[in-house]
C-alpha positions as CSV (number, residue, x, y, z in Angstrom):
1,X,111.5,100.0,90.4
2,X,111.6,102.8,87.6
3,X,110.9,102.8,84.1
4,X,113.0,102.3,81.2
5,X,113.3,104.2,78.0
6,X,113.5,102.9,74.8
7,X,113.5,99.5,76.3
8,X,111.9,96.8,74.2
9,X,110.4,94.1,76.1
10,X,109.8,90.7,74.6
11,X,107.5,90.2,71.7
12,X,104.6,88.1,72.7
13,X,105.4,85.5,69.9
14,X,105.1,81.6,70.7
15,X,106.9,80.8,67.7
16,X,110.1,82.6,68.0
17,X,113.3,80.6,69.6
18,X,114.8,82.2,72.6
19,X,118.0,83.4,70.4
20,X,115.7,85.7,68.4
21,X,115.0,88.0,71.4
22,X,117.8,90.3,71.3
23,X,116.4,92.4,74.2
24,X,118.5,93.2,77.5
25,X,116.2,94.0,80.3
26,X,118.1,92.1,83.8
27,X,117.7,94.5,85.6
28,X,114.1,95.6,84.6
29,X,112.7,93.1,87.4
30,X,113.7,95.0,90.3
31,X,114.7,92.8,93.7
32,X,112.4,90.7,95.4
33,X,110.3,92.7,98.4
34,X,112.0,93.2,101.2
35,X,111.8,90.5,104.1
36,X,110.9,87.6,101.2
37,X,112.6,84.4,101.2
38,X,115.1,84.1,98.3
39,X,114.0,81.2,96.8
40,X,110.2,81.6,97.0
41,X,110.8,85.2,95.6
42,X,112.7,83.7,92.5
43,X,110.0,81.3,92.1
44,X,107.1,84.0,91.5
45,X,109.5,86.2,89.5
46,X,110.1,83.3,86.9
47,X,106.1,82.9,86.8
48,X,105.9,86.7,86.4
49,X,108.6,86.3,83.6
50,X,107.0,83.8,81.7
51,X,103.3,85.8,81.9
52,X,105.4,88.8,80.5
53,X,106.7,86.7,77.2
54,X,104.3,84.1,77.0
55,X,106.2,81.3,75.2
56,X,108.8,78.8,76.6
57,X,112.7,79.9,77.3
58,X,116.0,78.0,78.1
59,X,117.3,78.0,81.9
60,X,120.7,80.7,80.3
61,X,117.1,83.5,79.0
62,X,115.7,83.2,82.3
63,X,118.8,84.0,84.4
64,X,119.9,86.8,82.1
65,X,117.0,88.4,82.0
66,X,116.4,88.2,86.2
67,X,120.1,88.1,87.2
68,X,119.6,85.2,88.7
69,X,122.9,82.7,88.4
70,X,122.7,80.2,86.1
71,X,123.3,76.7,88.4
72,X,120.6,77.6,90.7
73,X,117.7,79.0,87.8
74,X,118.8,75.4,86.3
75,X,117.8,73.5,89.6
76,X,115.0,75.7,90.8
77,X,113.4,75.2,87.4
78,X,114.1,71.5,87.6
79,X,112.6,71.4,91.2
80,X,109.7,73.0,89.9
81,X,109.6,70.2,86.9
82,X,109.8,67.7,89.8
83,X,106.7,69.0,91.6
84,X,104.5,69.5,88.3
85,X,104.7,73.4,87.9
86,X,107.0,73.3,85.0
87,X,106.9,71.6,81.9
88,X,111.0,70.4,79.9
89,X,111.2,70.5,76.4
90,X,113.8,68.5,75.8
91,X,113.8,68.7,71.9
92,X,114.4,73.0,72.5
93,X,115.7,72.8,76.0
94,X,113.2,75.0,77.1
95,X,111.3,75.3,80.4
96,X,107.0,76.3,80.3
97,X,104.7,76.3,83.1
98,X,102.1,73.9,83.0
99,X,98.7,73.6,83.4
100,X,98.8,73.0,86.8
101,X,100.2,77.0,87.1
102,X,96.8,77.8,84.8
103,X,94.7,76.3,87.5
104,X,95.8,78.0,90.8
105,X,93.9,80.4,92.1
106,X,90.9,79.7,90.0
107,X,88.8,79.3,92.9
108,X,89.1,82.4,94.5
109,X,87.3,84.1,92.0
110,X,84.0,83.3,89.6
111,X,83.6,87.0,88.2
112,X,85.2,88.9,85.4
113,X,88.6,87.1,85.8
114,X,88.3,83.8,85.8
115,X,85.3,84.1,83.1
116,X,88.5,85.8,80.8
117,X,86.2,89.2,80.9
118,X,89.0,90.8,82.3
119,X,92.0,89.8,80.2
120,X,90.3,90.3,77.2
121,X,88.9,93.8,77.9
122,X,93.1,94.7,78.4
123,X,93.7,92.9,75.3
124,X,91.5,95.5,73.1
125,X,92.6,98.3,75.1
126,X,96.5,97.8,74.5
127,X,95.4,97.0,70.7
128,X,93.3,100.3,70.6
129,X,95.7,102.5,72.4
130,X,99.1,100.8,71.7
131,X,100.5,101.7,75.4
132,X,101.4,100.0,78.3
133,X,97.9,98.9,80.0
134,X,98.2,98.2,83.4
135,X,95.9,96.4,86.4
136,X,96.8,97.6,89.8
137,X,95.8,96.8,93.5
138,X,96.5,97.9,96.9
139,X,99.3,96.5,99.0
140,X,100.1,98.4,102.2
141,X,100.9,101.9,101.4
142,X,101.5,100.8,97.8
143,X,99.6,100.7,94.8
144,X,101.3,97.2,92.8
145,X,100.9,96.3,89.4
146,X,99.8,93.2,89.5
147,X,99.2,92.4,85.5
148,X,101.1,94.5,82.9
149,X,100.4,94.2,78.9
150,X,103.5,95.8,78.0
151,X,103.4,99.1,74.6
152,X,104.4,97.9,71.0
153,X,105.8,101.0,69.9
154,X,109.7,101.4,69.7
155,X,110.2,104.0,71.7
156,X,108.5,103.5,75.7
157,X,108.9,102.7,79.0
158,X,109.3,99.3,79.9
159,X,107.0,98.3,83.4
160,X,108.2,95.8,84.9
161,X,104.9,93.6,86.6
162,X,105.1,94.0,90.7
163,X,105.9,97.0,90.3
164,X,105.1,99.5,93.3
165,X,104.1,103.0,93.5
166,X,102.8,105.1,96.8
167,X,98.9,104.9,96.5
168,X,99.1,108.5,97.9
169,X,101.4,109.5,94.9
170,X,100.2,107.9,91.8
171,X,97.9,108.6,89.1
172,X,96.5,104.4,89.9
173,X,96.8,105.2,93.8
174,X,94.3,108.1,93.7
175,X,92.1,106.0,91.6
176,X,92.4,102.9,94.2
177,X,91.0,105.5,96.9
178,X,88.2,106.3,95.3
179,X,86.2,104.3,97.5
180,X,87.6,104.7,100.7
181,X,86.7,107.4,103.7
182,X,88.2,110.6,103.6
183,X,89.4,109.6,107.5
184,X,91.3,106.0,105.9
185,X,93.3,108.3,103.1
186,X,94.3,111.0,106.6
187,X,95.3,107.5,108.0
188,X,97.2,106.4,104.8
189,X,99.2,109.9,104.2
190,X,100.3,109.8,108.4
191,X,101.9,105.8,107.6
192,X,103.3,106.3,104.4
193,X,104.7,109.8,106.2
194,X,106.1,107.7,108.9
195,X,107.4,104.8,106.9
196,X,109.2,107.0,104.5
197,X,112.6,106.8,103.9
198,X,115.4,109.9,104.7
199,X,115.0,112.3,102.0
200,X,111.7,111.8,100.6
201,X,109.6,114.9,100.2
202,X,106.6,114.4,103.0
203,X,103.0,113.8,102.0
204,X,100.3,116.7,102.3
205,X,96.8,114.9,103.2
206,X,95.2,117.8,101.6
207,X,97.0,117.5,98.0
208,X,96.4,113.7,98.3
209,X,92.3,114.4,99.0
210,X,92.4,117.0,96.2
211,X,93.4,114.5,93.9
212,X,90.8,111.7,95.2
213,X,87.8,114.2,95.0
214,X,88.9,115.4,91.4
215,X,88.9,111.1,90.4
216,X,85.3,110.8,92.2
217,X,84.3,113.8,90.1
218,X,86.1,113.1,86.9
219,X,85.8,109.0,87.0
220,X,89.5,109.0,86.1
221,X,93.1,110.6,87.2
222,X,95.4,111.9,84.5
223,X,99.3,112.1,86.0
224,X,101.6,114.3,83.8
225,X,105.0,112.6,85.3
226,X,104.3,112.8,88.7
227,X,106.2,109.6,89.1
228,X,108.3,109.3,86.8
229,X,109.4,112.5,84.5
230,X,108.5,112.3,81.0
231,X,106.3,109.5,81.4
232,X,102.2,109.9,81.6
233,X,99.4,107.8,82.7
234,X,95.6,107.7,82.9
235,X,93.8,105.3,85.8
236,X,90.0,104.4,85.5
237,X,88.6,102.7,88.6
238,X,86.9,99.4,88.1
239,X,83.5,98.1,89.4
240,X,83.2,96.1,92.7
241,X,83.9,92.6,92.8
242,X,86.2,91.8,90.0
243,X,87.9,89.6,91.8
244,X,85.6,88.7,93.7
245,X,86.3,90.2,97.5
246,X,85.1,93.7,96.5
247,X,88.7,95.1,96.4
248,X,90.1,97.7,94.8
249,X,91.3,97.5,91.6
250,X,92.2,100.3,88.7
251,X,93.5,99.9,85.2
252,X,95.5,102.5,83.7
253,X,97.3,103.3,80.1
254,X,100.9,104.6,80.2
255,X,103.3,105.5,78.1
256,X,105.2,108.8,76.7
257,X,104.0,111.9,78.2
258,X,103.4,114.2,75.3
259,X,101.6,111.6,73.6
260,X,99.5,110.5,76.4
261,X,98.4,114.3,77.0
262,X,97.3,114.3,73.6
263,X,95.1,111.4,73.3
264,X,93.7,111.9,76.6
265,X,90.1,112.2,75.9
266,X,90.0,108.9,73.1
267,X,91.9,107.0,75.6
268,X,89.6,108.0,78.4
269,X,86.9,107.1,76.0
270,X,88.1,103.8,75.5
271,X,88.5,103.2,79.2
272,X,85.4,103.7,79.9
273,X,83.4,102.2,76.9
274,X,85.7,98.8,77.3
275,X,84.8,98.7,81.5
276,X,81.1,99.3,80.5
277,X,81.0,96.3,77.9
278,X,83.1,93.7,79.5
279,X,83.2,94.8,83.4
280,X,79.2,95.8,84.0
281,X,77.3,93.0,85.2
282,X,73.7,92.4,83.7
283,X,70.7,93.7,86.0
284,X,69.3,90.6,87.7
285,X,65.9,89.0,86.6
């Protein structure tokens, strides 16, 4: 999935009707992964939808904005009334989820995300820094963004959430691999080599453990458009267990290149005094 520029994404307002959003993003969502089951993959990318614009939306919003066609977004959203994971409004024909979505997966963690640590540490740094903030994980060969607080200024790229990037060729991929043995990354560069498609420029284990050591050293990885030209990004490891399995996981702040290289060091800053506040457990007494 790339990004788009200029591309407003909805404004997190509860209050505003559907009609108010002028914003055309259907394509911003990307296709499902490949191999998924068509319905279960619309399913989580209507979840993902509403965590994106946090307020309800009418069945004709939702299948613009996916390109999903309108008769089956109307049943699969009724379905999903049916079986208690959506809520109808019928005095603004709109659909919410409802509680029922709030409470899955609550018991797989007790730590910084269920406690709301987490969420609220990305709150303050999208208010400080104004960019896109971004929480990532590892999934195969890929880094995926699994929680995206989209920028507020007009002019920025758009990132869609489930968005994937190579861990072995991304500013949050290098910061994912902190952690692992110099052997596992030689391991990772040889399948991403092997899985890639015709025409993409091979992986060099050395580059990739270059970047990796300068992370370790540094505590964070600055990329000036390595994915994507024009666009910059800064990736900050977070501690073990934040969700509670001791994986992985990485926030980063992205947004225009030129402005990102110049507030490097207050965003790094930021980074790293929000972690330490919200993300550092207490010493045991």
């Amino acid at each position: 999935m790339l990004f788009f520029f200029g591309m407003k994404p909805p404004r997190r307002d509860v209050n505003k009707s559907p009609e108010d959003d002028q914003v055309t993003q259907a394509t911003s969502y990307g296709p499902p992964a490949m191999g998924s089951v068509k319905s279960a993959g619309r399913v989580l990318r209507i979840l993902e939808f509403f965590d994106e614009i946090q307020r309800e939306a009418r069945v004709s919003e939702i299948a613009e904005r996916l390109s999903f066609p309108q008769s089956s977004t109307s049943i699969l959203l009724n379905c999903l009334v049916d079986l208690g994971y959506m809520d109808y409004l019928p005095e603004s024909r709109c659909f919410l989820p409802s509680p029922r979505v709030t409470l899955l997966g609550t018991w797989l963690d007790k730590g910084p995300i269920r406690n709301g640590s987490l969420i609220r540490m990305l709150e303050e740094i999208s208010h400080k820094t104004g960019d896109t903030v971004i929480v990532a994980a590892r999934n195969g060969i890929f880094s995926q963004y699994i929680h995206v607080l989209q920028a507020r200024s007009a002019m920025r790229f758009h990132i869609p959430h489930g968005t994937r990037r190579l861990v072995v060729r991304s500013a949050t991929g290098f910061a994912l691999l902190t952690k692992c043995p110099d052997s596992d990354i030689r391991a990772l560069c040889t399948r991403t080599n092997a899985e890639a498609p015709a025409g993409q420029a091979r992986v060099e284990f050395d580059h990739v453990l270059e970047s990796v050591r300068q992370t370790r050293r540094d505590g964070y990885y600055f990329s000036p458009g390595l994915v994507t030209a024009g666009a910059g990004s800064i990736a900050v490891p977070l501690p073990d267990g934040i969700d509670g399995r001791d994986r992985a996981i990485t926030v980063a702040v992205a947004g225009i290149l030129d402005d990102i290289a110049r507030r490097k060091d207050s965003i790094v800053t930021s980074l790293r005094e929000l972690t330490a506040r919200y993300l550092t457990r207490a010493p045991s007494s």
